[in-house]
N, C-alpha and C positions, 0 to 999 in steps of 0.2 A: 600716241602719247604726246602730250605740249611739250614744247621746248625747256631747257634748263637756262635758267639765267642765274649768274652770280652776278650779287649784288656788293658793295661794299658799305660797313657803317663808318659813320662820318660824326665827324665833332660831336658831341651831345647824344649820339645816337640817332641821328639823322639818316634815312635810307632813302636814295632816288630810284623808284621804277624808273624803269626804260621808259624812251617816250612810245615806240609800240606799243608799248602796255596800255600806257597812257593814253594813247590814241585809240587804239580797239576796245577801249571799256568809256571812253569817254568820262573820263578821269580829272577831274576839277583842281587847282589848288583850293583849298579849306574842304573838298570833300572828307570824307568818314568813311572810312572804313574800319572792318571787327577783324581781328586779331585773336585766333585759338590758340593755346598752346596745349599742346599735345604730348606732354612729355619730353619735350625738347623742338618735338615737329612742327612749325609755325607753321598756320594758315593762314592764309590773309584773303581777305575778300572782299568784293567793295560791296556786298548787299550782305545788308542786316540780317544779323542770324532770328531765326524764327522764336528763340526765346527774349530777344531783345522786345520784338514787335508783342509777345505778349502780353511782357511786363510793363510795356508802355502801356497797354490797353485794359489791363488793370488796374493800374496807375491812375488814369484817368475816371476810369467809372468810382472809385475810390473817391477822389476829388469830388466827382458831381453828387455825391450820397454825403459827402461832407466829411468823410473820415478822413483822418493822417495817421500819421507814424504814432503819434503820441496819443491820440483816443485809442487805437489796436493795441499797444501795447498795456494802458492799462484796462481793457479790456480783460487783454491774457491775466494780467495780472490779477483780477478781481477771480477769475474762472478758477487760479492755480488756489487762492485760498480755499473756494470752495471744497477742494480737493484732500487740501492737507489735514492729517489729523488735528 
């Protein structure tokens, strides 16, 4: 099992990994890292969660077909009147 480390939060909510940490994951300052919560259970990890990566990747193919938020939504919108009585 990995080690336990207690962390402290600081001004604003600011938290410093140990530099171990930092040093074994090669840990950047301005890196990203994704943040689960789990019902109170924090995950933290420095690699992008798998839903991240795909909503970026639809994101983009979106973009290159020329759609946005706002052509989809009226979209939807045009589909729901069809619908309604």
């Amino acid at each position: 099992m990995s080690d336990v480390m207690t962390l402290r939060l600081a001004q604003r909510g600011v938290v410093t990994l140990p530099k171990s940490l930092r040093d074994t994951y090669d840990l950047r300052e301005g890196d990203s890292l994704t943040l689960l919560d789990l019902s109170g259970v924090f995950v933290l990890t420095p690699r992008r969660l798998e839903v991240d990566r795909l909503a970026d990747r639809i994101r983009e193919r979106l973009a290159e077909e020329g759609e946005t938020l706002e052509s989809m939504l009226l979209a939807l919108r045009e589909e729901r009147e069809r619908y309604e009585p």
